[in-house]
C-alpha positions in Angstrom: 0.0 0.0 0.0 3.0 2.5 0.9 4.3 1.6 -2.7 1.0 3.0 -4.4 0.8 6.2 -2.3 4.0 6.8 -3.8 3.2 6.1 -6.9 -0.4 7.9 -6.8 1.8 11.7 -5.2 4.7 10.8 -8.1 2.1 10.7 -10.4 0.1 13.5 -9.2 3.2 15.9 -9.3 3.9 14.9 -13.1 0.1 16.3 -13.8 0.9 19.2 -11.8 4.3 19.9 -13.5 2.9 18.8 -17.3 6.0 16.9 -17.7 6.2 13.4 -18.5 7.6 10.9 -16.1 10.3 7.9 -16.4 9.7 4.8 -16.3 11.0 4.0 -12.8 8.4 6.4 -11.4 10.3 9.4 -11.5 9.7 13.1 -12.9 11.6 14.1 -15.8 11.1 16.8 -18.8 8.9 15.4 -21.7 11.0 15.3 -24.3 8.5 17.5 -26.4 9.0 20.4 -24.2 10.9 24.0 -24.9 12.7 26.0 -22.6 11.1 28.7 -22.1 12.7 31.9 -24.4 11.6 35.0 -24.9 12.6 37.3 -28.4 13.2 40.7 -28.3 11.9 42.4 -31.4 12.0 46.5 -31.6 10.3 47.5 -34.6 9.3 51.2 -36.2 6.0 52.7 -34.5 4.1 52.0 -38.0 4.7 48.5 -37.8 3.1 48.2 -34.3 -0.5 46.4 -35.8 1.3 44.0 -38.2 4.5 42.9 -36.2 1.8 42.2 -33.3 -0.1 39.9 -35.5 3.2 38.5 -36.6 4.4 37.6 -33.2 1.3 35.9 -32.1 2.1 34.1 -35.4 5.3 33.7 -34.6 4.5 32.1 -30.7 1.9 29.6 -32.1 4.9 27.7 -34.6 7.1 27.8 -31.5 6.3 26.5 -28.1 7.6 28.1 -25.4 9.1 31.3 -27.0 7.6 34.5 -26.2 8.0 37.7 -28.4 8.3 40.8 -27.0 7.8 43.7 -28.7 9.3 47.2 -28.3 7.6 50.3 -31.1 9.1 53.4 -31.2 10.7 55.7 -33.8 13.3 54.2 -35.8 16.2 56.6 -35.2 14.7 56.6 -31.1 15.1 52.7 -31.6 18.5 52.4 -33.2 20.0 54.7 -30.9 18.7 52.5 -27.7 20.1 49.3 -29.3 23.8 50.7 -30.0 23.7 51.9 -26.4 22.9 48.4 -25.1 19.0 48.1 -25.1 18.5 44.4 -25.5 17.1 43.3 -28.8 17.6 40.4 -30.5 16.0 41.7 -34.3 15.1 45.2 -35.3 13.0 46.4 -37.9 12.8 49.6 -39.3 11.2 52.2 -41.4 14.3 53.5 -43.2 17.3 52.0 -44.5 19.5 55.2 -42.5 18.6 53.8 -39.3 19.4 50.1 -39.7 22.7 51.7 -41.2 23.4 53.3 -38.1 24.2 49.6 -36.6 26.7 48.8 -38.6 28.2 45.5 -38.2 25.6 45.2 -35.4 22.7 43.8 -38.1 23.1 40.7 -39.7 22.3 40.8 -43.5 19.3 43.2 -43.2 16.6 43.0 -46.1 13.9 45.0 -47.4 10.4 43.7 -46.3 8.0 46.5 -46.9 7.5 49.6 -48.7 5.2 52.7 -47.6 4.1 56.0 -48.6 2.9 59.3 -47.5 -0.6 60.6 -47.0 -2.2 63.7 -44.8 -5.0 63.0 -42.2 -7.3 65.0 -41.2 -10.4 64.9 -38.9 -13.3 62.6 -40.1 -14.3 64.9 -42.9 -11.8 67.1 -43.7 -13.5 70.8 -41.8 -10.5 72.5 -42.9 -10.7 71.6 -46.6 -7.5 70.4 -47.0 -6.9 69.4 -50.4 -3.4 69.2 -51.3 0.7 69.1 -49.0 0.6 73.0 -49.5 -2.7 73.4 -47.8 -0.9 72.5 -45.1 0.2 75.9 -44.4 -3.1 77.4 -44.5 -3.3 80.1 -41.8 -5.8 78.3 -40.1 -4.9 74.8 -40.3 -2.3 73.5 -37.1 -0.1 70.7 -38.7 2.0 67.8 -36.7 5.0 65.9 -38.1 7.5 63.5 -37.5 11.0 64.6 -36.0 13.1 64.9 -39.6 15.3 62.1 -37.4 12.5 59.6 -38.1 11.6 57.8 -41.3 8.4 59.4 -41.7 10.0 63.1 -41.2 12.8 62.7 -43.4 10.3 61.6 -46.1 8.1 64.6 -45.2 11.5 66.7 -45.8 11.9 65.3 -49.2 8.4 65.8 -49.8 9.5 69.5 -49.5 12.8 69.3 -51.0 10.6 67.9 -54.6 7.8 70.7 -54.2 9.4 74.0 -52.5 7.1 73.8 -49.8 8.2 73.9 -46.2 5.6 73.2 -44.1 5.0 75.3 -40.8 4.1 72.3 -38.2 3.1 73.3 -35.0 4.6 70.1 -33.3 7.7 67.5 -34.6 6.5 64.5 -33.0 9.0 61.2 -32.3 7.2 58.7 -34.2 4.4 58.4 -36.7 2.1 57.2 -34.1 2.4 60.5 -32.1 1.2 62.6 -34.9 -1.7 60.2 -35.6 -2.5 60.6 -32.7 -2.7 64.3 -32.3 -5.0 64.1 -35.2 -7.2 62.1 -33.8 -7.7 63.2 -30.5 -8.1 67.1 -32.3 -4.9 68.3 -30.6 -4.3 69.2 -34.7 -5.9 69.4 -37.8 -3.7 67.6 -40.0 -0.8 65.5 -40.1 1.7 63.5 -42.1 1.6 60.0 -42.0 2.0 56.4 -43.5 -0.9 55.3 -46.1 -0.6 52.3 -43.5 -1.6 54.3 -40.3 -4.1 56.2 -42.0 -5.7 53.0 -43.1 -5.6 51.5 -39.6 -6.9 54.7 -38.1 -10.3 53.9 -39.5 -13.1 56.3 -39.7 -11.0 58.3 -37.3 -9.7 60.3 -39.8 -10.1 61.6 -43.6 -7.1 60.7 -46.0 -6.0 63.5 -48.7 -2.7 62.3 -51.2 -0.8 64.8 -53.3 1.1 63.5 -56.4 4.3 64.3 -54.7 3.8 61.6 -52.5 4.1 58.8 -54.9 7.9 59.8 -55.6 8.9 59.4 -51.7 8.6 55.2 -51.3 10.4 54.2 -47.8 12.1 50.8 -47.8 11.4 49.5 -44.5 14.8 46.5 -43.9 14.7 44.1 -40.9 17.9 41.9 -39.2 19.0 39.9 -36.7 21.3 41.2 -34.7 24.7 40.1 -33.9 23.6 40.8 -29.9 21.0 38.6 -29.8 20.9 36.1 -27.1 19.8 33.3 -29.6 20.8 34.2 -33.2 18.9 31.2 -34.6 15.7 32.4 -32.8 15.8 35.3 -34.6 17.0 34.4 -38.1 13.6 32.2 -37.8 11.3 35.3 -36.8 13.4 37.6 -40.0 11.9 34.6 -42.2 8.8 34.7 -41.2 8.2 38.0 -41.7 10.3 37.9 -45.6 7.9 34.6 -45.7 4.2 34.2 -47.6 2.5 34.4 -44.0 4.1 37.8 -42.6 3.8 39.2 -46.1 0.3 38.4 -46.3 -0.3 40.4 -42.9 1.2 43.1 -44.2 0.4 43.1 -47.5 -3.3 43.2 -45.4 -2.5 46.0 -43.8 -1.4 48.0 -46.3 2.2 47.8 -47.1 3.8 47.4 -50.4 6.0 44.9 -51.4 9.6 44.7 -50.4 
């Protein structure tokens, strides 16, 4: 009877630790298990809703591993990781950024491509109608930091056209001028066709020809940093794969 006790507890704490046991009675890992990782991904602020998607993509093909995601402004994001911020792949809006790592980025390659558009409050009160109606005298404009992707394209916007537009705010990513739109701290802003889209009814969307000439590459790497290389050679592949260009092909995005 004291042999089945045994048995019955030895049993009971294999349930409890969902591992599988030996054969002698003993506990021991099942050999389908993973440790448990976790992947540090920082990716441009415009990537937030499809590198989310991707991730939860990315956790169901790999037991165990945990992606954690980190959105910001490229330039904000580059400069964290060459000052030691951990990240194990990085994806960004601009091919200047993932230049700034150097030797840090491992093979980087173009994923995605994106464009410009204005947004304006659901619509358009101010009657915006084209990148120089921007400076209307009654119109308050945000943009992106010219450090960031999405302001450097708004500067070569102006560099094309001769028009330098008066912005009220420089914001530090894309998401922060979206989101002075939509919560009427402005009246218009320059953004990605991609967070315009996923903004909804929130907003009203007005393009200017000059747009179409100003196409940013977004590039993505592993990182030479990263605490498992493989890992993150694996997540790079499913995002240059037919599933993570799918989702953001879905969202928006041009092809690479």
């Amino acid at each position: 009877m004291r042999r089945c006790a045994v048995a019955v507890a030895v049993a009971a704490t294999c349930l409890l630790l969902t591992a599988g046991c030996s054969a002698s009675g003993g506990v021991g890992a099942g050999s389908g298990d993973s440790a448990a990782t976790t992947l540090d991904v920082s990716a441009a602020a415009s990537l937030k809703k499809t590198f989310t998607a991707i991730a939860d993509e990315f956790e169901e093909q790999h037991d165990g591993v945990t992606v954690r995601l980190s959105f910001d402004g490229s330039s904000t994001l580059a400069n964290q990781i060459r000052q030691g911020a951990p990240a194990d792949v990085f994806a960004s809006a601009d091919e200047k950024n993932m230049d700034k790592l150097g030797d840090l980025a491992i093979a980087p390659e173009v994923f995605a491509t994106n464009t410009l558009v204005i947004v304006t409050a659901p619509g358009n009160p101010r009657g915006i109608r084209s990148f120089a109606d921007l400076n209307k005298p009654d119109v308050t404009t945000v943009v992106c930091q010219s450090a960031q992707p999405c302001g450097a394209a708004t500067e070569t916007v102006e560099r094309n056209t001769g028009i330098t537009v008066d912005a009220a705010s420089e914001e530090q990513s894309v998401s922060a001028v979206l989101t002075k739109v939509t919560t009427g701290q402005a009246d218009a802003g320059v953004v990605y066709v991609t967070d315009a889209r996923g903004a909804g009814d929130k907003v009203a969307t007005v393009t200017d020809p000059a747009f179409a000439a100003v196409v940013n590459s977004y590039p993505i790497a592993t990182l030479t940093g990263a605490g498992d290389v493989e890992l993150g050679t694996r997540f790079v592949e499913l995002v240059l794969g037919v599933d993570g260009q799918r989702i953001l092909r879905d969202d928006g995005f041009g092809a690479p």
